[in-house]
N, C-alpha and C positions, 0 to 999 in steps of 0.2 A: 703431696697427695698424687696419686696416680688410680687411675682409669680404666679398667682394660673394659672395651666395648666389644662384646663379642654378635659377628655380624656386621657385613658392610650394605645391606642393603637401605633404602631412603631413611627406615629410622633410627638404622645405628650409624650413618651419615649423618642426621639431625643430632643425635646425640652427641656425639665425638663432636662435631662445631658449638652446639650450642657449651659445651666442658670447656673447650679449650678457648671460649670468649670469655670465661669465667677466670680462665688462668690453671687451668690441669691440667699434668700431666698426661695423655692419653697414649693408649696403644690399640689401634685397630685390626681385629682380626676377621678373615673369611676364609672358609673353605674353599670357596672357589676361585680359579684365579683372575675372576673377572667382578668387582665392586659392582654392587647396583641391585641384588637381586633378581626379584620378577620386573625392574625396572631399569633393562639395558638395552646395549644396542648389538649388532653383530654384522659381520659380513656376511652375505649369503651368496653362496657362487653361483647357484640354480637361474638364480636375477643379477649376477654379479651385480649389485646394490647392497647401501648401507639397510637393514631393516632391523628394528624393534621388534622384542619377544610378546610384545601386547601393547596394541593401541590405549592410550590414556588421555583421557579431556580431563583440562582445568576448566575452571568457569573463574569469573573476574573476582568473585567474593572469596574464593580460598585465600583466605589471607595468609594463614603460616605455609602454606608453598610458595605463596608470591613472595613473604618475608626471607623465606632460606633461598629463594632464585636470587635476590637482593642482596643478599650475601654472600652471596660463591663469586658474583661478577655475571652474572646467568640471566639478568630480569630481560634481555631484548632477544635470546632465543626464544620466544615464545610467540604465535603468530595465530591471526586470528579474523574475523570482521569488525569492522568498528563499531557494529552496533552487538545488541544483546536478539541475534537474528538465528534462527533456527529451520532451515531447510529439511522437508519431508518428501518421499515418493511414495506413495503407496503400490506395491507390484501387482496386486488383482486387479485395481482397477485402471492404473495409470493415472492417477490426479496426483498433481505437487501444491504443495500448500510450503507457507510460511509461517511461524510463530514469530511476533516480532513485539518484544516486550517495551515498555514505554521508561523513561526516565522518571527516579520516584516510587516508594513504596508502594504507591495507590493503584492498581490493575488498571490502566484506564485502557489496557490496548483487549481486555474482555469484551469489551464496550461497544468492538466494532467486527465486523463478520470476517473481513479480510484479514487480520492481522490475527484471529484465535484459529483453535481445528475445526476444519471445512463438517457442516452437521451438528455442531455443538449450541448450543444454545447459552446465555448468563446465567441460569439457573443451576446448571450442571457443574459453573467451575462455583460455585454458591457451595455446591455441597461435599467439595472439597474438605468445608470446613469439620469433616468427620475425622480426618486425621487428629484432630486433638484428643478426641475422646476415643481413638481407636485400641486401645489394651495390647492384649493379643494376638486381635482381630489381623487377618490376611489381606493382602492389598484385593485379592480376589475380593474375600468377603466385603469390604465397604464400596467397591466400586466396579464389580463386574457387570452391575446391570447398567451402567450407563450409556451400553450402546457405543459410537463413533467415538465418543471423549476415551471410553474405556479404552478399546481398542488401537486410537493414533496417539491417544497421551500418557494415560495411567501405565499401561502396559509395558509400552515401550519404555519409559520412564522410569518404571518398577526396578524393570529385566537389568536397564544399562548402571543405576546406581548398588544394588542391592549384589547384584547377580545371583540369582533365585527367583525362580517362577513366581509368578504371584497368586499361586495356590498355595505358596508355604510362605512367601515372604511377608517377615509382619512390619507389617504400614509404618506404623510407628517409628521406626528406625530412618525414614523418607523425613519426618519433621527437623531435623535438626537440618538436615541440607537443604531443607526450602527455605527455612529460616535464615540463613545467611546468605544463599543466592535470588532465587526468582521473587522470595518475595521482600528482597528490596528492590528491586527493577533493575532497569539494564543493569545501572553502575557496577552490577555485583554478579551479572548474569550473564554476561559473555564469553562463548567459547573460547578456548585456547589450549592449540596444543605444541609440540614442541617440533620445533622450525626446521631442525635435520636430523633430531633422533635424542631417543629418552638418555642417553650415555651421555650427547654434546650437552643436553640442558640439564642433567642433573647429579649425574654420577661426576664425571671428569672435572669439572670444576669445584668439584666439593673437596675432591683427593686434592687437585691442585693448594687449595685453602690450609688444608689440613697440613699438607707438608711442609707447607711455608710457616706453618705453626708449629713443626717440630714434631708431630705426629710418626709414629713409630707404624708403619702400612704391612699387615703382616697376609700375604692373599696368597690362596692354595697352604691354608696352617689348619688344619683340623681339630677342632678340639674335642677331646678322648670322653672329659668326663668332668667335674667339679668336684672339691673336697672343702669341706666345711665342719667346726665345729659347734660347738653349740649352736646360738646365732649369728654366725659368721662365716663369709666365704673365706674361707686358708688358702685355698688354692686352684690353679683350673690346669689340669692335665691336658696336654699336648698329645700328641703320636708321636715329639719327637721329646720327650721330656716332661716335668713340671715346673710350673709358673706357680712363685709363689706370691703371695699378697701380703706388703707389709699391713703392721697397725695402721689404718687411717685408709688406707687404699679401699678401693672401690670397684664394682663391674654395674657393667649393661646386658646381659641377655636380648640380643635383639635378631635372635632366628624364630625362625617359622615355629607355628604354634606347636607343631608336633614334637621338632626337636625341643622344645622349651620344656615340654613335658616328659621325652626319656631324659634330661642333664637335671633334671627336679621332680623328680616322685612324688608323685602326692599332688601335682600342680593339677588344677583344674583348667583347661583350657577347651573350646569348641573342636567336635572331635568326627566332625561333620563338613564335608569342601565342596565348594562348586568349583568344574573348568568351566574354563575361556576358552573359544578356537579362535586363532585368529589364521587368516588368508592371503596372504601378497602375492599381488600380481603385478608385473613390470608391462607396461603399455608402452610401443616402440609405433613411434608415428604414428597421426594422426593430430587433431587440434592441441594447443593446446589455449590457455588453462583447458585441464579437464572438467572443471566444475569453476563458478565463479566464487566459491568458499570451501575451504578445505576439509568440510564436513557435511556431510548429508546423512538424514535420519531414513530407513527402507522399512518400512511397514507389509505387514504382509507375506514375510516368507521366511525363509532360512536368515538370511545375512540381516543384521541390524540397523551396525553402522556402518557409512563409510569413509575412510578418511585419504585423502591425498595428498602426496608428498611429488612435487614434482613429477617423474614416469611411473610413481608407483603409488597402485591403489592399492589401500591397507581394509580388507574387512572381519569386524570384529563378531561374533556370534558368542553371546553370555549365556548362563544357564544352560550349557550346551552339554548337559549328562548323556544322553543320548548319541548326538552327532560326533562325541569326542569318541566312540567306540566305531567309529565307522574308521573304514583306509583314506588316506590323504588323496589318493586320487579320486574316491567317490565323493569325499564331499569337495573338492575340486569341481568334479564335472555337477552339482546342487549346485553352488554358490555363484558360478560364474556368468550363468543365465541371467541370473539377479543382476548383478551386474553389470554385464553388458548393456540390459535393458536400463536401468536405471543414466549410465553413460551413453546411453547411443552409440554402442559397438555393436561389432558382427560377432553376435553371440556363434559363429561354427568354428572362430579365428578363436581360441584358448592361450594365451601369453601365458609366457613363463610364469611356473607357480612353486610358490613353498605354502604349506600349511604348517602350523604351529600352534600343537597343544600344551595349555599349560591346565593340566588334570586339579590340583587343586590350587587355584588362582584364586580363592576367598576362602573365609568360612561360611557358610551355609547360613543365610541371614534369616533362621527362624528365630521363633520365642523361643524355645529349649535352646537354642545355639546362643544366642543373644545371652540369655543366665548365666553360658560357662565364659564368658568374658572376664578374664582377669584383671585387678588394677595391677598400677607401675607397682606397686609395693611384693615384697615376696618377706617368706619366715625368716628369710637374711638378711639384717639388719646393712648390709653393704649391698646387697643387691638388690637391680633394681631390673623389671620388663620394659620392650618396648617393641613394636610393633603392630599393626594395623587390626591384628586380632583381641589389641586389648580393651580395656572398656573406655574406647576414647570419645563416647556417644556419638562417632560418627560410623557410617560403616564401613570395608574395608576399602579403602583409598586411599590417594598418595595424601591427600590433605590429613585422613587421620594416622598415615603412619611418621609424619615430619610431627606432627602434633605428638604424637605417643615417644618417641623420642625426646623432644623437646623437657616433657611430661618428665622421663623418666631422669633427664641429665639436670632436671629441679628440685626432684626427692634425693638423689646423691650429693648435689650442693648443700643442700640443707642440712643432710645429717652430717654432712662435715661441720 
């Protein structure tokens, strides 16, 4: 039996390993001639530094990313605080506060003023408990009048998991990843992100695995088009040729929703994206650590998060439909005020900067978007989806795209 996984980004990287633990044949293909997708690394000469095309946090509970880091040889590039501790600055007013979750399912760290958001009260994370029964409903709609909770937790929280305002983002879609993080307490609630870049921790070692399995790496292969009869994939056209599929053979589809839907007519897929901007700036002298955790949450203005790597700070701005129409120099000179204040630099001194738009970095986490979410299954009886946009009940993230992979390299075993 042979395999062809078309797509080398985290879930047709998930998929091509979880096949070939099974014992497949596989052959990996991508367009580009870099693996990884929207989840790599690159040099930038503007910072001559290594930078990432988009900042990405784990939390300790993603299990099928911690389980595929565990498998490439990958589980100790990932770096983080020891505790499940979450640093905030808010820019209007200048207060930092900490969230610092307790050990154990049971909230007890609500309980105490210093350890929840600064203004909140017990009553207000009480009514959290709407998320269960939220439908449709927008994170706006069940929790905009909260006030300080709204604004330092809900919000921001919304914006960074979802990516979509929380005037369209429906609530609902936030359940499943409280449910396996925050609300089992630290053990599952710790930040972590990747120690020298999304390539070292997830791409490069997975190619490494693959190869040493015999994987056939086909990067910068375009593929033209798909031929099928009845219910079955026959074939997937090249640019330089066709590939045909014996009886028994099998594919993965694991590109972006849009290409998924011109190689299959008819497919229903979310047809609706939010960008991501992301901002690096290289910092040359001065203290360091820059931060005593490599993450801080900025409340209050343009820039969201921030993440640091050694001399360069990484800031991420989601739901950014807006700002992504702006020139890299202007929202350069927006973002770096934030920043500086937030670091205690000379906001007049501007470091080297690259901006980086990734225009549709998700699908747009409404209800109407949510609906066109496809399963791994497709009318092809050999073929199978995989990717972050499918219906992996989580939303788009690294965790649900190793999961939709996974997903999809389980429906191909089977029908073998």
């Amino acid at each position: 039996m042979r395999v062809h996984v078309i797509g080398a980004g985290l879930s047709g990287l998930a998929a091509a390993l979880a096949l070939t633990e099974a014992g497949a044949r596989v052959v990996l293909y991508d367009q580009a001639a870099q693996a990884g997708g929207r989840t790599r690394s690159f040099h930038e000469p503007a910072l001559d530094r290594l930078i990432d095309n988009g900042n990405h946090l784990l939390l300790s509970g993603n299990h099928a990313a911690l389980d595929y880091l565990s498998g490439i040889g990958a589980a100790d590039r990932l770096i983080g605080p020891d505790s499940a501790r979450f640093d905030f600055f808010e820019l209007d007013s200048g207060d930092r506060w900490t969230i610092d979750l307790n050990r154990g399912p049971v909230p007890l760290w609500v309980l105490y003023s210093k350890r929840r958001v600064p203004g909140t009260s017990l009553a207000d994370y009480v009514k959290g408990l709407k998320l269960l029964t939220a439908g449709d409903r927008t994170v706006a709609q069940l929790f905009a009048r909260q006030g300080a909770l709204y604004r330092r937790f809900w919000e921001p929280f919304a914006v960074a998991v979802l990516n979509t305002a929380p005037e369209e983002a429906a609530a609902r879609l936030l359940v499943p990843v409280i449910r396996e993080t925050l609300a089992k307490g630290a053990e599952a609630s710790s930040p972590l992100i990747a120690r020298r870049g999304l390539s070292d921790t997830f791409v490069d070692p997975a190619l490494d695995a693959l190869a040493r399995r015999g994987v056939e790496i086909r990067l910068g292969c375009r593929i033209a088009g798909l031929e099928w009869e009845a219910d079955r994939l026959t074939a997937i056209a090249l640019t330089r040729g066709l590939e045909g599929l014996a009886p028994g053979d099998a594919a993965v589809l694991a590109v972006p929703a849009w290409t998924a839907a011109e190689l299959l007519p008819g497919l229903t897929v979310p047809d609706a994206f939010a960008p991501i901007v992301n901002v690096h700036f290289r910092i040359d002298g001065g203290r360091r650590p820059l931060l005593p955790a490599p993450l801080l949450g900025l409340v209050g203005g343009t820039a969201q998060w921030l993440f640091v790597r050694d001399d360069v700070v990484s800031v991420t701005i989601s739901a950014a439909r807006a700002l992504a129409e702006r020139g890299a120099s202007e929202i350069a000179a927006i973002v770096w005020p934030e920043v500086a204040r937030a670091l205690d630099l000379d906001v007049a001194k501007m470091p080297p900067v690259r901006v980086v738009k990734e225009r549709r970095a998700t699908f747009l986490a409404s209800a109407a978007q949510i609906a066109r979410r496809p399963g791994a299954a497709t009318s092809l009886r050999n073929l199978m989806l995989a990717g972050d946009y499918t219906d992996t009940g989580l939303p788009a993230t690294i965790e649900g795209a190793i999961r939709s992979g996974r997903a999809a390299a389980k429906l191909v075993l089977r029908a073998r």
